[in-house]
C-alpha positions as CSV (number, residue, x, y, z in Angstrom):
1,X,101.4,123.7,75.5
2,X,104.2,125.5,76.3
3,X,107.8,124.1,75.4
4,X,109.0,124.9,78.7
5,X,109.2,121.8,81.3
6,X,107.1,121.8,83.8
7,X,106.9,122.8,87.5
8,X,105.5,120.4,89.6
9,X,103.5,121.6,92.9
10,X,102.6,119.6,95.4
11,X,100.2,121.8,98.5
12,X,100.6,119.8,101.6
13,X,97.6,118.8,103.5
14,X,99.6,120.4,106.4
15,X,99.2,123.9,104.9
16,X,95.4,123.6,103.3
17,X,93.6,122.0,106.6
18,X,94.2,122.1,110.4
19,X,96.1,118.4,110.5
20,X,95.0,117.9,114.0
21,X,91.0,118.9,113.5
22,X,88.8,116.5,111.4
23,X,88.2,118.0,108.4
24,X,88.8,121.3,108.9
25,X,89.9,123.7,105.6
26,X,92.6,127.2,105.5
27,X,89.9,128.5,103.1
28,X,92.0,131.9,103.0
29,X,95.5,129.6,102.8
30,X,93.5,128.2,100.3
31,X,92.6,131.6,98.3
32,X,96.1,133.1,98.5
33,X,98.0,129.9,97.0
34,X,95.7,129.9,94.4
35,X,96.2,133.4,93.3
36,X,100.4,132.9,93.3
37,X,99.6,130.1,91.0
38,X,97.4,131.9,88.6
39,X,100.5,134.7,88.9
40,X,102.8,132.2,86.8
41,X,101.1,133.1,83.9
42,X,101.3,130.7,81.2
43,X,104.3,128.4,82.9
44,X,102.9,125.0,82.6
45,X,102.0,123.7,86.1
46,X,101.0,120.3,87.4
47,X,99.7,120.8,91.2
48,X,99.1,118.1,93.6
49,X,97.8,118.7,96.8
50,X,97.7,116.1,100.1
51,X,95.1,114.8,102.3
52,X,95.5,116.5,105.7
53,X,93.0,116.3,107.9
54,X,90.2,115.2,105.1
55,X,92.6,112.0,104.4
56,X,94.7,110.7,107.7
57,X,93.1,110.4,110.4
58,X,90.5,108.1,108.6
59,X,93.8,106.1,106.9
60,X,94.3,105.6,110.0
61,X,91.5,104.3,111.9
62,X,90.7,101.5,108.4
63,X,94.7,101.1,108.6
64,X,94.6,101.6,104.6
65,X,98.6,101.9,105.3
66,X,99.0,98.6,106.6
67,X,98.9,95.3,105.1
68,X,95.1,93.8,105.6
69,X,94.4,91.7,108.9
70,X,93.1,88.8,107.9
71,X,90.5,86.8,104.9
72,X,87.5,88.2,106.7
73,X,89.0,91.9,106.0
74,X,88.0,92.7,102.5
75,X,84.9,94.6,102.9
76,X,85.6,96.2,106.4
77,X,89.0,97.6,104.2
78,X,86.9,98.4,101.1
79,X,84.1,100.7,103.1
80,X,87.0,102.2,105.0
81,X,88.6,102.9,101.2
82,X,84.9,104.4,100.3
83,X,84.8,106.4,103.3
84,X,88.6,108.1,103.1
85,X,88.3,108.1,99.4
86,X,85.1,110.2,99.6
87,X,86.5,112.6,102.5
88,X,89.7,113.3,100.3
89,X,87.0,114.4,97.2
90,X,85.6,116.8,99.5
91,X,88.8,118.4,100.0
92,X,89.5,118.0,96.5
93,X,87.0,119.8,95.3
94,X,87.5,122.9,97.5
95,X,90.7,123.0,96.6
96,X,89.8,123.3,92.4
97,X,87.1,125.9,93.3
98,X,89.7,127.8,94.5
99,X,91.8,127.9,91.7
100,X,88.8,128.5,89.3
101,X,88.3,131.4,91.3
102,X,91.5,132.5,91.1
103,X,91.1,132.2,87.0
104,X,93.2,129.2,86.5
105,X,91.6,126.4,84.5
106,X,91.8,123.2,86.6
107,X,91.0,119.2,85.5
108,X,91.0,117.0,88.2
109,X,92.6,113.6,87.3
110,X,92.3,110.9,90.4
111,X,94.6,108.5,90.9
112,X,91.6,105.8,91.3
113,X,91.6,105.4,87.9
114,X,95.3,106.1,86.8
115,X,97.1,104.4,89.5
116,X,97.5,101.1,91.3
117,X,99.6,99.4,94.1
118,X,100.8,96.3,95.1
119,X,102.0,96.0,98.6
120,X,101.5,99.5,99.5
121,X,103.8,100.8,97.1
122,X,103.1,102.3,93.2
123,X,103.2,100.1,90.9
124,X,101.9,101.7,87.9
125,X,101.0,105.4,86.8
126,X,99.5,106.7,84.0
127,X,100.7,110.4,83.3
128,X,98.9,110.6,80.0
129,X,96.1,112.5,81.1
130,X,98.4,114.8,82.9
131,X,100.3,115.6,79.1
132,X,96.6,115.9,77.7
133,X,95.6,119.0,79.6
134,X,98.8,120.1,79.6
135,X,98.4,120.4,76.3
136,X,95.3,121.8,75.8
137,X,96.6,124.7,78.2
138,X,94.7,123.6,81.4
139,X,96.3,122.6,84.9
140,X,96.1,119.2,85.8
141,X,95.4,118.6,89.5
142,X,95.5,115.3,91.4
143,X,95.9,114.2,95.2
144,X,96.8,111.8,97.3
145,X,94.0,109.0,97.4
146,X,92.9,105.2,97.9
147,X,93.9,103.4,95.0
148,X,93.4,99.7,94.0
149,X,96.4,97.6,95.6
150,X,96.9,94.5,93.4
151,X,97.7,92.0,97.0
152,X,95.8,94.5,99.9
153,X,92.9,95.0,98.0
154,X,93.0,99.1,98.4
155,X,96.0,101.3,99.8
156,X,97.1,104.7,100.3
157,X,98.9,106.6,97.5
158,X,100.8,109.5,98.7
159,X,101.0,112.9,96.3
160,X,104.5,112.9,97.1
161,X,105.2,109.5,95.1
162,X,102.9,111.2,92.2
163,X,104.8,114.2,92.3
164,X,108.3,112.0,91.9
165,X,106.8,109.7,89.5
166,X,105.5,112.9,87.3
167,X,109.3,114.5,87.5
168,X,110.5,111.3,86.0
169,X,108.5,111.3,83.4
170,X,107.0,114.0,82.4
171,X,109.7,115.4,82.6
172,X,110.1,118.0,85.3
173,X,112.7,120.7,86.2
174,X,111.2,121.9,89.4
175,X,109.6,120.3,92.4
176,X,108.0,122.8,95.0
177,X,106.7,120.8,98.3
178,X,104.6,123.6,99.9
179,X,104.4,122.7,103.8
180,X,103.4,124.8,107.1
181,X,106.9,124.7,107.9
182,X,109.8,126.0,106.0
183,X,111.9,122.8,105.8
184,X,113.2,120.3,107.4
185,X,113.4,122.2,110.7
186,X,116.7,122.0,113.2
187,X,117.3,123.2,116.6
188,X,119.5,126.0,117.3
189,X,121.2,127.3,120.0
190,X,118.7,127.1,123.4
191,X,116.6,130.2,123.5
192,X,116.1,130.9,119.8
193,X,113.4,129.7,117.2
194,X,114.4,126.8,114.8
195,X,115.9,127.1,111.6
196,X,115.3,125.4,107.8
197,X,118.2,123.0,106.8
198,X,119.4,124.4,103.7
199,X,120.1,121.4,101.6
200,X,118.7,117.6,101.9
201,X,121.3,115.0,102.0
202,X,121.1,111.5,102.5
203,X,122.9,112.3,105.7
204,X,120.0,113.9,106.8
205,X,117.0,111.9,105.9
206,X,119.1,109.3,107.2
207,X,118.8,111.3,111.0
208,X,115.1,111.9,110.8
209,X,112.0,110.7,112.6
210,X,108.3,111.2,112.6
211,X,106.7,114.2,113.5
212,X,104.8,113.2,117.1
213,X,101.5,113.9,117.8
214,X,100.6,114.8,113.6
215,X,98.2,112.0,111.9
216,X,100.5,111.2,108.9
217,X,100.3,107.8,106.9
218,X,102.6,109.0,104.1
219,X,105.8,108.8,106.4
220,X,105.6,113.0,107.6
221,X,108.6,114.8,107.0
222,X,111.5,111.6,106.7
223,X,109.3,110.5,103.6
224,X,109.2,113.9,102.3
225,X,113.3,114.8,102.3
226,X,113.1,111.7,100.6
227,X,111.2,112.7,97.9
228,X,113.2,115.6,97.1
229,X,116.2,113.4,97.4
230,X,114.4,111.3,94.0
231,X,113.4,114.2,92.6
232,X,116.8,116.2,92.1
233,X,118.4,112.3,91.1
234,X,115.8,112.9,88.2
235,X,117.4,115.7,87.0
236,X,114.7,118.7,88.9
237,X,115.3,121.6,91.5
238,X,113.1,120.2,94.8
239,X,112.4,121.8,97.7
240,X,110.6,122.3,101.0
241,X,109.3,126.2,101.4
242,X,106.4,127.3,103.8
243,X,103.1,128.2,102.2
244,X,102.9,130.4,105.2
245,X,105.2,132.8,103.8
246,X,103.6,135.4,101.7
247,X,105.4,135.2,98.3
248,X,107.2,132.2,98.6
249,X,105.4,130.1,96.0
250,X,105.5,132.6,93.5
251,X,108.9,133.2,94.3
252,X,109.6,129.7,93.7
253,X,107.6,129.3,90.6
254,X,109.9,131.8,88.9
255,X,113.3,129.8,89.5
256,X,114.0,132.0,92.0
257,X,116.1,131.1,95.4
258,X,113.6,130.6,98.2
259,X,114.4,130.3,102.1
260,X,113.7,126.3,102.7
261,X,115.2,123.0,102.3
262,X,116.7,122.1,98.6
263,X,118.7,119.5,96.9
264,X,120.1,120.1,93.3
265,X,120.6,117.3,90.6
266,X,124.1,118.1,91.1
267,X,124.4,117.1,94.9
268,X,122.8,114.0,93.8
């Protein structure tokens, strides 16, 4: 394992699938990411990716990010857990095929059996497997999932609370949200296209709502300022860039400055 911290990457289900189509892969958004990872070299990497359509709008429909409903909801929440749990595989493994094929050396590790709730939120995370094929020079790669909630029975785990968690303690130096957008967007003046906020403040996540019309159970882009909010308290670079951008995540992966939305530890 190298001595150098790691970068942790987390590939937003908004960027790998069509968020408002069931199921529906960016196979060559897919291929490309892949490839700027493998162009790191040996930099250790942990990736993460999201749900996206795969995930949400099944979370959804079982309301796997709500408390249950009732005594008689325990097996009508459990097959709903099955059935978004098994969706969120199938994405899962597209997304390590790509990387093999890319010649990176991926190990899945799924939160089912590393993480649990209570109440919806994390309660505890194991990261040991993540160090172990770190160390044996592989890329770890987990996901947001259904996990095993300790009072609701099953909930949803987000990969952005991974992703902070794995800054805290790993620990991390960098955290790269790749998203279909290049920030936390703002409006301009009329007439002309919107524009990344350049730094994340508690001002701002403050000021933010939900992204209408998107299927997101994770809390869309208000939960994700948020997370780069934790992050750089840790002590890491975090940002929002757009996997759309050719270049950007490679960019990004070598420390450099990348057009998006960042917060340093020393803004924090």
């Amino acid at each position: 394992m190298s001595d150098a911290a790691p970068v942790v990457v987390k590939l937003g289900g908004s960027v790998l699938t069509r968020k408002r189509e069931s199921a529906r892969l960016r196979p060559k958004i897919l291929a490309r990411l892949s490839s700027e990872l493998a162009a790191a070299g040996d930099r250790p990497i942990v990736l993460l990716h999201g749900a996206g359509s795969f995930g949400h709008p099944g979370a959804i429909r079982w309301s796997l990010a709500e408390p249950p409903g009732g005594t008689g909801d325990t097996a009508h929440r459990a097959r709903g857990a099955a059935i978004v749990s098994s969706e969120v595989r199938r994405l899962h493994g597209f997304v390590v095929q790509a990387l093999l094929d890319a010649g990176l050396s991926p190990f899945s590790v799924p939160p089912q059996v590393i993480a649990e709730n209570r109440r919806g939120r994390l309660e505890t995370l194991e990261i040991d497997p993540f160090r172990r094929v770190l160390g044996t020079g592989g890329l770890p790669v987990s996901f947001g999932d259904v996990v095993r909630d300790s009072d609701w029975g099953h909930s949803i785990l987000s990969a952005d609370t991974i992703a902070v968690e794995l800054v805290r303690r790993l620990p991390a130096k960098r955290l790269i949200f790749v998203s279909d957008v290049d920030g936390v967007m703002e409006a301009t003046s009329p007439g002309h296209r919107r524009r990344a906020v350049p730094r994340v403040t508690p001002e701002l996540v403050a000021s933010l709502q939900p992204s209408p019309g998107v299927p997101d159970v994770t809390g869309g882009i208000r939960a994700k300022a948020q997370a780069v909010l934790d992050a750089a308290g840790a002590g890491a670079d975090a940002g929002i860039i757009s996997g759309l951008r050719h270049g950007a995540l490679s960019r990004a992966l070598r420390g450099e400055s990348v057009y998006g939305s960042w917060c340093t530890p020393e803004v924090t």
